[in-house]
N, CA and C atoms of all chains as a GROMACS GRO file, in nm:
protein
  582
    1UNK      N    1   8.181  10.516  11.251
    1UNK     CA    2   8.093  10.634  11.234
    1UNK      C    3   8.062  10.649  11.085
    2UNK      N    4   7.917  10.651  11.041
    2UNK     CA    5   7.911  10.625  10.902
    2UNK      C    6   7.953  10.758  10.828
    3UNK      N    7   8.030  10.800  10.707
    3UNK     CA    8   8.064  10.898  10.635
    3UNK      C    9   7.947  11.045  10.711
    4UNK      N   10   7.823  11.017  10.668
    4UNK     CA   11   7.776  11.085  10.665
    4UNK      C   12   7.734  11.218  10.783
    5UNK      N   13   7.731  11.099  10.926
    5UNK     CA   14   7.708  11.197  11.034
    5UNK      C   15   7.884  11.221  11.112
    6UNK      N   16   7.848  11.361  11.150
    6UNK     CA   17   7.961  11.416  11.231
    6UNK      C   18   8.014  11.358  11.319
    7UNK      N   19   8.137  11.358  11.314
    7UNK     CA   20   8.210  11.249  11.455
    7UNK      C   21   8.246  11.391  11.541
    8UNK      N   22   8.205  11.311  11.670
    8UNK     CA   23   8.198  11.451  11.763
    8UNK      C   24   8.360  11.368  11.874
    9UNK      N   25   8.404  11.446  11.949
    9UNK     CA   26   8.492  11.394  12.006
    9UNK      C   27   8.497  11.277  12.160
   10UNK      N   28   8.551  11.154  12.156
   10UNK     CA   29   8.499  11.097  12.222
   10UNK      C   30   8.432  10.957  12.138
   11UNK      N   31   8.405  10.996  12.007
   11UNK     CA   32   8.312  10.868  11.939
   11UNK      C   33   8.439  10.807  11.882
   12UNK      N   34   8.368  10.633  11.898
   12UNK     CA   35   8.452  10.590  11.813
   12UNK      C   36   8.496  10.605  11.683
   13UNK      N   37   8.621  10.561  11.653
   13UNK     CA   38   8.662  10.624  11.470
   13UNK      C   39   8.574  10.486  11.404
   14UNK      N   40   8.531  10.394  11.418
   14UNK     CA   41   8.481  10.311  11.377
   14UNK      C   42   8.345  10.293  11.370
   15UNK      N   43   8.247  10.257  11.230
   15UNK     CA   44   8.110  10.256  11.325
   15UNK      C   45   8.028  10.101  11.359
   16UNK      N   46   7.943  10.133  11.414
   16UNK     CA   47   7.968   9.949  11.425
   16UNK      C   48   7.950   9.852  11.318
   17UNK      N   49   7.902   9.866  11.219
   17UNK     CA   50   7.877   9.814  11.119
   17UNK      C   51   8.026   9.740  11.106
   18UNK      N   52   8.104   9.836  11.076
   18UNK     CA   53   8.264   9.810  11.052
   18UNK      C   54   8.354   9.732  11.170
   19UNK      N   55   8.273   9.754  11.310
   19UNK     CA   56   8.338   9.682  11.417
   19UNK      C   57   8.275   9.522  11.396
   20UNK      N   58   8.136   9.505  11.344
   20UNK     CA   59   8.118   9.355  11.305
   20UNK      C   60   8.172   9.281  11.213
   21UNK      N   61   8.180   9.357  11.101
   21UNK     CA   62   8.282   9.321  10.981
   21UNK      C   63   8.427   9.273  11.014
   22UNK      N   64   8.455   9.351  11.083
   22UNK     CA   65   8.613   9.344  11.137
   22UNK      C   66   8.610   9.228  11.266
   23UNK      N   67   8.512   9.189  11.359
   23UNK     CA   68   8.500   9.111  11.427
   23UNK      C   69   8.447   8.949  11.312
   24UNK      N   70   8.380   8.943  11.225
   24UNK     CA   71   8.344   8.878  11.134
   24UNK      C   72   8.501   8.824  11.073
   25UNK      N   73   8.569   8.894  11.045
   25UNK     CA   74   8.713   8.866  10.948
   25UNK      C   75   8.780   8.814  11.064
   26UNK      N   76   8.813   8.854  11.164
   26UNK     CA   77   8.905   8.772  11.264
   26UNK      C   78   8.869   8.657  11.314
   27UNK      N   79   8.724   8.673  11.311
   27UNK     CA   80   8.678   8.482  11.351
   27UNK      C   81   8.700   8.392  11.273
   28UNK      N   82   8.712   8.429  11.155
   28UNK     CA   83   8.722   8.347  11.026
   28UNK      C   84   8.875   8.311  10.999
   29UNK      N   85   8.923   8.397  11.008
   29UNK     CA   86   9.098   8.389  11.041
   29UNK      C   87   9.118   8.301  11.138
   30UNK      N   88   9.034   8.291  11.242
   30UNK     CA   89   9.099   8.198  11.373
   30UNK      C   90   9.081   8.061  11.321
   31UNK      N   91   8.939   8.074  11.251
   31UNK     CA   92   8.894   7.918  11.174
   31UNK      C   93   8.986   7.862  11.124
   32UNK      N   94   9.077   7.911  11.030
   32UNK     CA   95   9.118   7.917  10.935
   32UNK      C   96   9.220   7.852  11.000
   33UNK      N   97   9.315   7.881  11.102
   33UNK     CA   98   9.452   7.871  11.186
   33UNK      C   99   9.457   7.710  11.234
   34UNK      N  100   9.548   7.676  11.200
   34UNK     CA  101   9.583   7.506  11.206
   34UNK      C  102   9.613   7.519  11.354
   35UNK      N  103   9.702   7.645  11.431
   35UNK     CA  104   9.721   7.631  11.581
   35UNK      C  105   9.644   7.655  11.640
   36UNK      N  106   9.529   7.696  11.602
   36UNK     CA  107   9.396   7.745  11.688
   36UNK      C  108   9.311   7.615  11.687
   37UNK      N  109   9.258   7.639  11.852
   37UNK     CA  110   9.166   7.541  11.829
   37UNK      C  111   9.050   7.648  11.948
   38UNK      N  112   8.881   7.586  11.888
   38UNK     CA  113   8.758   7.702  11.919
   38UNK      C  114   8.763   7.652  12.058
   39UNK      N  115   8.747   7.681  12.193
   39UNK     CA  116   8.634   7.635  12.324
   39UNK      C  117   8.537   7.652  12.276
   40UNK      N  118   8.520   7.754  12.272
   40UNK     CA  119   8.382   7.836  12.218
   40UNK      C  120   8.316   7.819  12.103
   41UNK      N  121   8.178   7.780  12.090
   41UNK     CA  122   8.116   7.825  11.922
   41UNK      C  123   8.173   7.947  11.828
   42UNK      N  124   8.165   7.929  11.760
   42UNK     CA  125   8.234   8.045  11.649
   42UNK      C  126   8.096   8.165  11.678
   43UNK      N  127   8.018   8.152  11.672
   43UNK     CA  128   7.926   8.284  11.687
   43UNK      C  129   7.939   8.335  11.821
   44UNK      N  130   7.936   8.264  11.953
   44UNK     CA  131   8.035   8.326  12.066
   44UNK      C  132   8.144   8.407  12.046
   45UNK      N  133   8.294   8.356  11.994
   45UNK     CA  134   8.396   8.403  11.967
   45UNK      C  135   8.346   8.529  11.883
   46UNK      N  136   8.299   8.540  11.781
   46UNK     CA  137   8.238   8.660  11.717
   46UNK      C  138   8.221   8.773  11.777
   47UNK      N  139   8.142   8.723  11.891
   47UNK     CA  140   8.062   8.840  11.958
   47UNK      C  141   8.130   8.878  12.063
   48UNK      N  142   8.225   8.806  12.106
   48UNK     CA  143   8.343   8.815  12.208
   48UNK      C  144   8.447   8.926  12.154
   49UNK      N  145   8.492   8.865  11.989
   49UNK     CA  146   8.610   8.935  11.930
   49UNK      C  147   8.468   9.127  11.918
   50UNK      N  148   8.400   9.122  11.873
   50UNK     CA  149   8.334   9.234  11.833
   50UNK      C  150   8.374   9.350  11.991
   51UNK      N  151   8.323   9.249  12.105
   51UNK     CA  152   8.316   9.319  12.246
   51UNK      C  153   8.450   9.356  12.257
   52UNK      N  154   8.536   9.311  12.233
   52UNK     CA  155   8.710   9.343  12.288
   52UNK      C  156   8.725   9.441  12.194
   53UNK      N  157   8.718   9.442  12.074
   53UNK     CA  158   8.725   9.540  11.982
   53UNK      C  159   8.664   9.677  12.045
   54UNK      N  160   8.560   9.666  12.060
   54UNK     CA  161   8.459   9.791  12.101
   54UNK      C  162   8.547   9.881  12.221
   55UNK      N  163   8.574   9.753  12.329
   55UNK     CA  164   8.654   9.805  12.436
   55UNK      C  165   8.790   9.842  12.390
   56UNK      N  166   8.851   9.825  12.277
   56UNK     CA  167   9.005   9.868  12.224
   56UNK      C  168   8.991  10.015  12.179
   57UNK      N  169   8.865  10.025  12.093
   57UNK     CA  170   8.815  10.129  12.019
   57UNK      C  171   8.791  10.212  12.143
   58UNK      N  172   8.698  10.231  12.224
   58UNK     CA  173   8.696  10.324  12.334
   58UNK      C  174   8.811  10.368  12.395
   59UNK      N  175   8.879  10.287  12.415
   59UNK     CA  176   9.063  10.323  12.481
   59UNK      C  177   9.120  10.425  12.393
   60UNK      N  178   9.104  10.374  12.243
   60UNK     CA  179   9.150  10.456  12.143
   60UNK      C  180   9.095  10.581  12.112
   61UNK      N  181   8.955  10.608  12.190
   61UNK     CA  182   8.908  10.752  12.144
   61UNK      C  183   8.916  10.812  12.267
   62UNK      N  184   8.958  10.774  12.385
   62UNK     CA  185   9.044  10.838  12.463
   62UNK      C  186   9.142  10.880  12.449
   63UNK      N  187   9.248  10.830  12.382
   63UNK     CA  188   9.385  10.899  12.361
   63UNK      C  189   9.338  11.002  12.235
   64UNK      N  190   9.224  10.975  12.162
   64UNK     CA  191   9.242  11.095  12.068
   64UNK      C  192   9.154  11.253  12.172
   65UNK      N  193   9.120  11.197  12.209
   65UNK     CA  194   9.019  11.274  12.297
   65UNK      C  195   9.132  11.381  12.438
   66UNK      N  196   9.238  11.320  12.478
   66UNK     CA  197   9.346  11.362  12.524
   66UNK      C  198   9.457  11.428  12.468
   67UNK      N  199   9.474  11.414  12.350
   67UNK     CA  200   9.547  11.470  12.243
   67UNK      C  201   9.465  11.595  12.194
   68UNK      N  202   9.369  11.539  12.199
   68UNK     CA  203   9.283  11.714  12.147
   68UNK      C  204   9.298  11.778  12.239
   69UNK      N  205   9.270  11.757  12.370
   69UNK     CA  206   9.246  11.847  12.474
   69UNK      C  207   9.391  11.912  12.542
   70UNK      N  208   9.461  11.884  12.526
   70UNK     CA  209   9.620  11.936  12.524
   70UNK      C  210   9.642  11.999  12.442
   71UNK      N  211   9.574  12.020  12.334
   71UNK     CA  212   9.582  12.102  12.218
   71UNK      C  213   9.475  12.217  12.260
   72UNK      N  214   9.370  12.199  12.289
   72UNK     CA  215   9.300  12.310  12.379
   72UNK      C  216   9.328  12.395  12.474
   73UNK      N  217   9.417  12.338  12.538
   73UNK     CA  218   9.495  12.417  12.657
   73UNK      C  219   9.586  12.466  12.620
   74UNK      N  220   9.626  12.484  12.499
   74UNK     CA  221   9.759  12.574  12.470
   74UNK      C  222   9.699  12.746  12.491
   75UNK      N  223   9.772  12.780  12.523
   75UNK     CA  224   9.769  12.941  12.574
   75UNK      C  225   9.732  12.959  12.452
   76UNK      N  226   9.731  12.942  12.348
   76UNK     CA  227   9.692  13.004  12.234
   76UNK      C  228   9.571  12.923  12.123
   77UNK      N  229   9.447  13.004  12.040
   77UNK     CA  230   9.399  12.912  11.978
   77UNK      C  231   9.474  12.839  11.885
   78UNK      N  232   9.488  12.691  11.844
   78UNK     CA  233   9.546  12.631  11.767
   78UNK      C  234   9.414  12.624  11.663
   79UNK      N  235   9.372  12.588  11.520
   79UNK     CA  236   9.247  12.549  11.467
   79UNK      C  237   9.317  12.408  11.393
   80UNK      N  238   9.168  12.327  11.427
   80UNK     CA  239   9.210  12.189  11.361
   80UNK      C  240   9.185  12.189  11.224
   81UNK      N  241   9.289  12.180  11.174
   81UNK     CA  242   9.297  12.132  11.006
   81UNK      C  243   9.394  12.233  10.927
   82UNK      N  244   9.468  12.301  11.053
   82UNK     CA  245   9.592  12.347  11.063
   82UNK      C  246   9.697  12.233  11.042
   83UNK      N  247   9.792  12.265  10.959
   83UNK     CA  248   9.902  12.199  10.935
   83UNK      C  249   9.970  12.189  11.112
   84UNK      N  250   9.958  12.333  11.184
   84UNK     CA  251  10.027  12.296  11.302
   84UNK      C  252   9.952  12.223  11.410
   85UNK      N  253   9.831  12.221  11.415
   85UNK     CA  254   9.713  12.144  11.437
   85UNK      C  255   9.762  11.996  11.454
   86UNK      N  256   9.792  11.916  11.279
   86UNK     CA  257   9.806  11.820  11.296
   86UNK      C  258   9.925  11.758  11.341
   87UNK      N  259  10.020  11.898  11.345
   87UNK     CA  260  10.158  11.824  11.389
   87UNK      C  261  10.171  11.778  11.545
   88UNK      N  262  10.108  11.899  11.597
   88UNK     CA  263  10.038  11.834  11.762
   88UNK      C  264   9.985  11.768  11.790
   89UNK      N  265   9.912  11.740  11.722
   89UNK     CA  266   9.793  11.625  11.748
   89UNK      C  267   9.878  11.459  11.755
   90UNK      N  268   9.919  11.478  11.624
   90UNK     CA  269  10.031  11.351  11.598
   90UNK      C  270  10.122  11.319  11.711
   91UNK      N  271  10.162  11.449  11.777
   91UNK     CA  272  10.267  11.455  11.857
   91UNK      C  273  10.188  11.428  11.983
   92UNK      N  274  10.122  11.475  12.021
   92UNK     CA  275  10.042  11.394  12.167
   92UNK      C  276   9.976  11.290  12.181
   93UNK      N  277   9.943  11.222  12.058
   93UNK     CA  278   9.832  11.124  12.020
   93UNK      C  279   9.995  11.005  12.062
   94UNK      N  280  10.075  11.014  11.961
   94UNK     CA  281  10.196  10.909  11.982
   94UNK      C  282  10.242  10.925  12.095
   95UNK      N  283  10.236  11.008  12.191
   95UNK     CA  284  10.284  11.008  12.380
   95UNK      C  285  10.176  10.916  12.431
   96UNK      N  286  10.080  10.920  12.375
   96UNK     CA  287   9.979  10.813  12.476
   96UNK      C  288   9.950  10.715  12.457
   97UNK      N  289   9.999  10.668  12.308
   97UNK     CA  290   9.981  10.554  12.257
   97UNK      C  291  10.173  10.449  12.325
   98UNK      N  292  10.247  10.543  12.346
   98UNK     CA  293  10.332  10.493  12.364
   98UNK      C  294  10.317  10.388  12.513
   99UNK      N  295  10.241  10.530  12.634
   99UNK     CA  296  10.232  10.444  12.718
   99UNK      C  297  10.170  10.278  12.703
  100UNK      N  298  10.093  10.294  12.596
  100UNK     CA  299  10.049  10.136  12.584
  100UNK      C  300  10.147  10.042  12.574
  101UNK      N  301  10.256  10.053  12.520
  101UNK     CA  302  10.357   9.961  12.512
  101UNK      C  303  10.393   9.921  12.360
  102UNK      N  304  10.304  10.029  12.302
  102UNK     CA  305  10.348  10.031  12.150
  102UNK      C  306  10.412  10.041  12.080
  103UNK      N  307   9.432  10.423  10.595
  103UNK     CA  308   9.386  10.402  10.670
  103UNK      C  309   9.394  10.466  10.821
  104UNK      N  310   9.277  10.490  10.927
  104UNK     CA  311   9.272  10.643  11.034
  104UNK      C  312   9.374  10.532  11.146
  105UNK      N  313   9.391  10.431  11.141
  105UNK     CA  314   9.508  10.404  11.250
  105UNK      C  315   9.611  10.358  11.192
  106UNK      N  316   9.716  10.362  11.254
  106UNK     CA  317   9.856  10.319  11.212
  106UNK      C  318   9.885  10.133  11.185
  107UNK      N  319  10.000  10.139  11.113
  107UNK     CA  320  10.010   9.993  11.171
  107UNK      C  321  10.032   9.895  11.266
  108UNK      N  322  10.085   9.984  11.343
  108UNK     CA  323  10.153   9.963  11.473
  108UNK      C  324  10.064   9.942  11.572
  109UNK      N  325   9.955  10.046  11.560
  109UNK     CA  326   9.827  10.016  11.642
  109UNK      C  327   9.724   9.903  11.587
  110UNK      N  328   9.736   9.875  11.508
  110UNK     CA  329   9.650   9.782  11.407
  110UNK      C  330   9.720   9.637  11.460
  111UNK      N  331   9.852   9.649  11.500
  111UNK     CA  332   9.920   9.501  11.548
  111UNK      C  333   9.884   9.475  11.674
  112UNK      N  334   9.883   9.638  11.725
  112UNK     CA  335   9.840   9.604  11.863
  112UNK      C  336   9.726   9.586  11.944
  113UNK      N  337   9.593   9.606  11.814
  113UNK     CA  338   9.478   9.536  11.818
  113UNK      C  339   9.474   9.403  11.763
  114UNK      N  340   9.605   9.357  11.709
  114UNK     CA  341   9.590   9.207  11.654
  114UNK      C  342   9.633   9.144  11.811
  115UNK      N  343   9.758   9.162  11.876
  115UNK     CA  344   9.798   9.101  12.024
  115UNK      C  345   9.696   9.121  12.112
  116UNK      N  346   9.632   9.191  12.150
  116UNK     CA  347   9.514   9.277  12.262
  116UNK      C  348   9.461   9.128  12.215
  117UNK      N  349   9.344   9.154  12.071
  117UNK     CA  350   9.236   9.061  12.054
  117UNK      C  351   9.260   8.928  12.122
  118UNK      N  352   9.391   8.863  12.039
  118UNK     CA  353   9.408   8.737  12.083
  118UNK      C  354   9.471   8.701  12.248
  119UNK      N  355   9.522   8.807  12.320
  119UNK     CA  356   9.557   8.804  12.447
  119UNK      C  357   9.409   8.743  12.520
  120UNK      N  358   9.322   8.855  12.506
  120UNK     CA  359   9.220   8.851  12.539
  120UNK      C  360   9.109   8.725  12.539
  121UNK      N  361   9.146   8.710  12.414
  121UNK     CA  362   9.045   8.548  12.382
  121UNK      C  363   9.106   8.452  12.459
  122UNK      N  364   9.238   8.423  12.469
  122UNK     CA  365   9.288   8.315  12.555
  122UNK      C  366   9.270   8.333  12.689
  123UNK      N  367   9.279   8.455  12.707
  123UNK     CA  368   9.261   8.494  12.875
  123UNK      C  369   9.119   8.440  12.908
  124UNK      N  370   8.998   8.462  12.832
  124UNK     CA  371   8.876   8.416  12.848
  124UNK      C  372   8.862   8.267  12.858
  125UNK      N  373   8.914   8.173  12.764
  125UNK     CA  374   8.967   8.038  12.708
  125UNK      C  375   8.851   8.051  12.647
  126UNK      N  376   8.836   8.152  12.524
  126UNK     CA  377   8.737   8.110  12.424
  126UNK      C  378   8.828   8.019  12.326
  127UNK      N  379   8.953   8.063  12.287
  127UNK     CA  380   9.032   7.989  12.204
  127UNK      C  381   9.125   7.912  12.308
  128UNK      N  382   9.213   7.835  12.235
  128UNK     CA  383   9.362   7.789  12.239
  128UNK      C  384   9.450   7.773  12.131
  129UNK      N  385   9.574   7.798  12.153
  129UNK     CA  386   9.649   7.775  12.056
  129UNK      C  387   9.793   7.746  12.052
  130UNK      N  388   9.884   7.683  11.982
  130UNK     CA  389   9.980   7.630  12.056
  130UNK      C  390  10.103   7.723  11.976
  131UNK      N  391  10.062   7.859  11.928
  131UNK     CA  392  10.146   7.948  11.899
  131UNK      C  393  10.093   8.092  11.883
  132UNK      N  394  10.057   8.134  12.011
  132UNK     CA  395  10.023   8.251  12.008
  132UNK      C  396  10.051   8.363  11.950
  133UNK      N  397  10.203   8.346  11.898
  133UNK     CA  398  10.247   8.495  11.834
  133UNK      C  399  10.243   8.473  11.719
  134UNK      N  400  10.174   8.340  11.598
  134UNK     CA  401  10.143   8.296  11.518
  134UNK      C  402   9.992   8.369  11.467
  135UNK      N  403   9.941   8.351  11.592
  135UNK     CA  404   9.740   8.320  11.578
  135UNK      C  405   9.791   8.510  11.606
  136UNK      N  406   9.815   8.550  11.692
  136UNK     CA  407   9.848   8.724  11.678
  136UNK      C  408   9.862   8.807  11.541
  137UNK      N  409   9.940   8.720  11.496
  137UNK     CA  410   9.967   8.804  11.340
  137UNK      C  411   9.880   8.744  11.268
  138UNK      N  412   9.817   8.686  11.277
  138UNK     CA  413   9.684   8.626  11.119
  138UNK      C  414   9.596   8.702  11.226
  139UNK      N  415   9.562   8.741  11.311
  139UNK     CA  416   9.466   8.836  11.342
  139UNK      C  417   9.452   9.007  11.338
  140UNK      N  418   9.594   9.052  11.300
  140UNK     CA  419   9.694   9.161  11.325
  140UNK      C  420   9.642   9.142  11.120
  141UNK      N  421   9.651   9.035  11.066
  141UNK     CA  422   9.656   9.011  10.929
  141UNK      C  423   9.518   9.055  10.888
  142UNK      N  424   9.435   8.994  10.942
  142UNK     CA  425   9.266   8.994  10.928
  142UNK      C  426   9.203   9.180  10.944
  143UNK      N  427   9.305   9.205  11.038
  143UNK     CA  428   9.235   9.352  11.084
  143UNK      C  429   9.287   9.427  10.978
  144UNK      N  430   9.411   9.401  10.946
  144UNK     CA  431   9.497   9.539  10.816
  144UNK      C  432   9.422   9.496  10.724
  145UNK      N  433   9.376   9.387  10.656
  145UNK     CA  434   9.313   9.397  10.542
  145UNK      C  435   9.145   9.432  10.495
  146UNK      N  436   9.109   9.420  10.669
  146UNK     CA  437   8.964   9.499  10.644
  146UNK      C  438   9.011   9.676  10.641
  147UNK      N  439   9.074   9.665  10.752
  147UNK     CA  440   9.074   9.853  10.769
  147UNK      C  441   9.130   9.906  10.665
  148UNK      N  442   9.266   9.824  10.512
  148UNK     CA  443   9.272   9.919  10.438
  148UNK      C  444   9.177   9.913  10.328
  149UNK      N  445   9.126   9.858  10.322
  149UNK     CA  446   8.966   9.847  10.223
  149UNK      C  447   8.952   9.975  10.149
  150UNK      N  448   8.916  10.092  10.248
  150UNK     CA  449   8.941  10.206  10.214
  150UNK      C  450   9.042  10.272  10.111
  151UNK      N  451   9.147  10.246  10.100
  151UNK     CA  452   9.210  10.319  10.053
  151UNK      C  453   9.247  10.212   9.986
  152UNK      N  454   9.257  10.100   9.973
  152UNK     CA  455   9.248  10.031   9.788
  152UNK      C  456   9.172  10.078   9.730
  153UNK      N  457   9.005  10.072   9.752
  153UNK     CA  458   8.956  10.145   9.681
  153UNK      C  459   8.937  10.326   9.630
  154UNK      N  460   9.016  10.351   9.710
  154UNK     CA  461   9.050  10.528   9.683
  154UNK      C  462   9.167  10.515   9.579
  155UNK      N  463   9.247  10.410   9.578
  155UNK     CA  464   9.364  10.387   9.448
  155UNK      C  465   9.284  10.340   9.318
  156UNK      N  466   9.194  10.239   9.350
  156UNK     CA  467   9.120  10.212   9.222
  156UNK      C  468   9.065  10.326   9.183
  157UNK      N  469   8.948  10.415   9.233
  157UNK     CA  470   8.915  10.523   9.232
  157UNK      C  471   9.024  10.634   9.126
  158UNK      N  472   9.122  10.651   9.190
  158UNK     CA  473   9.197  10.686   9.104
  158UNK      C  474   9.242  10.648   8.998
  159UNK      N  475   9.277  10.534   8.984
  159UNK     CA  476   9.371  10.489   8.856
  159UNK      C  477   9.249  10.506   8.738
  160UNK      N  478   9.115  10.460   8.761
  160UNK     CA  479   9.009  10.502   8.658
  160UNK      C  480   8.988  10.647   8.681
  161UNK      N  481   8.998  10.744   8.689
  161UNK     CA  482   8.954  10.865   8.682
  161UNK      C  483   9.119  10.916   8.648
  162UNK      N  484   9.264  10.827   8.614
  162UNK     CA  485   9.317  10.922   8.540
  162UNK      C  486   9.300  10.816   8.390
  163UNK      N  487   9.248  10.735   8.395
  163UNK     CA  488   9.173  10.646   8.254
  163UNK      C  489   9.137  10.774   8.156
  164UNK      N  490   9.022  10.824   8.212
  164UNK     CA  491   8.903  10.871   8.182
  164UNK      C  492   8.994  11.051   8.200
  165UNK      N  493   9.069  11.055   8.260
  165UNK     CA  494   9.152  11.191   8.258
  165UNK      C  495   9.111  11.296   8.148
  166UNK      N  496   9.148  11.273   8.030
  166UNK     CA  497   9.183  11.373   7.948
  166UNK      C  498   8.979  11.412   7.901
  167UNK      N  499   8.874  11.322   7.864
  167UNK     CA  500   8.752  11.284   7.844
  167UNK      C  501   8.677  11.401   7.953
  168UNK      N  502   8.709  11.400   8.084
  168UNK     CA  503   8.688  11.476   8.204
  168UNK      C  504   8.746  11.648   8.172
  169UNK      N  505   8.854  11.615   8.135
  169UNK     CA  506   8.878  11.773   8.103
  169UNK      C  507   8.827  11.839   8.020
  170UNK      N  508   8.789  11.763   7.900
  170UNK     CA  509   8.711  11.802   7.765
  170UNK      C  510   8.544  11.846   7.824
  171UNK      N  511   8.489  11.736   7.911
  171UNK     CA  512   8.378  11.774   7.912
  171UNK      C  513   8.350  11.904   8.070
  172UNK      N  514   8.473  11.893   8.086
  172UNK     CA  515   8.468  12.010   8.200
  172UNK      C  516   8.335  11.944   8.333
  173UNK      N  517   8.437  11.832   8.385
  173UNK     CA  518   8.349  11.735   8.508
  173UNK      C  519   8.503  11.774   8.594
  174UNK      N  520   8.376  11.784   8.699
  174UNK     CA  521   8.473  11.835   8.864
  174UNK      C  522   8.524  11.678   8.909
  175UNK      N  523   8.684  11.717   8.962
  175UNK     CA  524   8.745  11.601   9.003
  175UNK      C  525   8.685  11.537   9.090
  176UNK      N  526   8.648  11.665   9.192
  176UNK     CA  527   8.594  11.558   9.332
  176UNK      C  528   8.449  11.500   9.298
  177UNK      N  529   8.337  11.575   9.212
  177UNK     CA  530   8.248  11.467   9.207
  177UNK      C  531   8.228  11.386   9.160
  178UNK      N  532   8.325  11.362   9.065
  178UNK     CA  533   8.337  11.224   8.992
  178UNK      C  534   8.395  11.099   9.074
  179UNK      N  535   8.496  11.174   9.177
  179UNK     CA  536   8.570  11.067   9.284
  179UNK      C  537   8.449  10.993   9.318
  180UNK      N  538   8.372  11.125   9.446
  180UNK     CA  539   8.246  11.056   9.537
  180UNK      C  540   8.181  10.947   9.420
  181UNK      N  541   8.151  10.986   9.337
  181UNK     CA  542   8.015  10.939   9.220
  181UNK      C  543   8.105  10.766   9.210
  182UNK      N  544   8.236  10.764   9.162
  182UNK     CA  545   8.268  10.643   9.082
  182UNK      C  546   8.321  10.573   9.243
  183UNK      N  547   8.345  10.615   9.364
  183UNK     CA  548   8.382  10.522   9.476
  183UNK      C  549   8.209  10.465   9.528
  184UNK      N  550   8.144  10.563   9.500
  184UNK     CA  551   8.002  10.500   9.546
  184UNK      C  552   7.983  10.350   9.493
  185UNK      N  553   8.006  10.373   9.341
  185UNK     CA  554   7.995  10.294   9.270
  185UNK      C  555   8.080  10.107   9.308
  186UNK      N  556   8.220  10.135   9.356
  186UNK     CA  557   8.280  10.091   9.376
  186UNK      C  558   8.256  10.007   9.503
  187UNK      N  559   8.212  10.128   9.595
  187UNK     CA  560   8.136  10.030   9.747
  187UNK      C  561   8.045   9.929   9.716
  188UNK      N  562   7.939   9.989   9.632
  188UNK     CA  563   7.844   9.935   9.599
  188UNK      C  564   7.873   9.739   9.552
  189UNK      N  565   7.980   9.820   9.412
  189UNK     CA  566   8.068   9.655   9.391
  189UNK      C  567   8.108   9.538   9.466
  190UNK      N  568   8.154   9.624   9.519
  190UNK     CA  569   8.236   9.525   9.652
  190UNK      C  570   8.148   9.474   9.768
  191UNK      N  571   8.016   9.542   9.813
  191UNK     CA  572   7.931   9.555   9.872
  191UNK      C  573   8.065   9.592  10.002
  192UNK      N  574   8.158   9.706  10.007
  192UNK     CA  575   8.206   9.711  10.132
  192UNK      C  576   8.141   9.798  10.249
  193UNK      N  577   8.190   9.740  10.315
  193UNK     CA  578   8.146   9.853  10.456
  193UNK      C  579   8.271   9.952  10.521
  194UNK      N  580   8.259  10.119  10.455
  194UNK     CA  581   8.387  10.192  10.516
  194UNK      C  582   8.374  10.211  10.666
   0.00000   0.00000   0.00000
């Protein structure tokens, strides 16, 4: 999401610019790897690593997106950018990340 | 950087799970090719915040110069990291 426009909840923390970049650096890393060897053209793999990314990133703005909303349902308003805000947030965000196997 | 490291490893295992599951790659040490990808991702995502340390270490350079001429901390941050992206040509 570039600096400038509002991240609304639900968007990725990443914007894509940064998901190609970051898909760009891991292909090059694989190049790079004496145990790796390509099936695939390297501009395939690219666009492969970019797609899995995208789909990691969506998973990931679900759990933030679940963490907020448990924070919404507290009987009481919480406001984000509350110190107690972020201690919840932290605290439900790491319950769902755990289920991943993290 | 907005994710942890822990999650950052576990977009390095995911990625490469994934690629083999497809057979875009092979490799004859997966938990090898995991961490140089786990490697590749931490050093784009902290990009950011090297350059928020550079950012800093020149603006306490220039520290005492800033107080004299009575220049606001934070717009000198934005002003000299612009600068800095620009350098690097990075993408935050």
């Amino acid at each position: 999401m570039p600096p400038h426009e509002e991240r609304k909840p639900g968007d990725l923390r990443l914007s894509r610019d940064k998901i190609n970049v970051l898909a760009r650096g891991v292909a090059e890393a694989l190049k790079q790897a004496d145990e790796v060897e390509f099936v695939e053209d390297p501009v395939t793999i690219r666009q492969e690593v970019r797609k899995i990314l995208e789909d990691l990133l969506k998973e990931e703005a679900r759990i933030d997106m679940a963490a907020r909303n448990k924070i919404e349902s507290q009987k009481r308003t919480i406001a984000e950018g509350t110190q107690e805000w972020d201690i919840l947030y932290r605290k439900y965000y790491n319950e769902e990340v755990k289920k991943l196997g993290i | 950087m907005i994710f942890s490291k822990e999650y950052v490893g576990y977009l390095g295992k995911e990625v490469t799970k994934r690629l083999l599951a497809t057979q875009m790659i092979e490799t004859s040490n997966p938990a090898a090719t995991a961490e140089r990808v786990h490697a590749a991702l931490l050093d784009e995502m902290s990009l950011e915040d090297r350059i928020n340390d550079e950012v800093r270490n020149i603006l306490e350079v220039y520290g005492d110069e800033m107080r004299k001429t009575g220049a606001n901390y934070q717009e000198m941050f934005k002003k000299v990291k612009l600068e800095l992206v620009r350098k690097y040509k990075a993408v935050l």
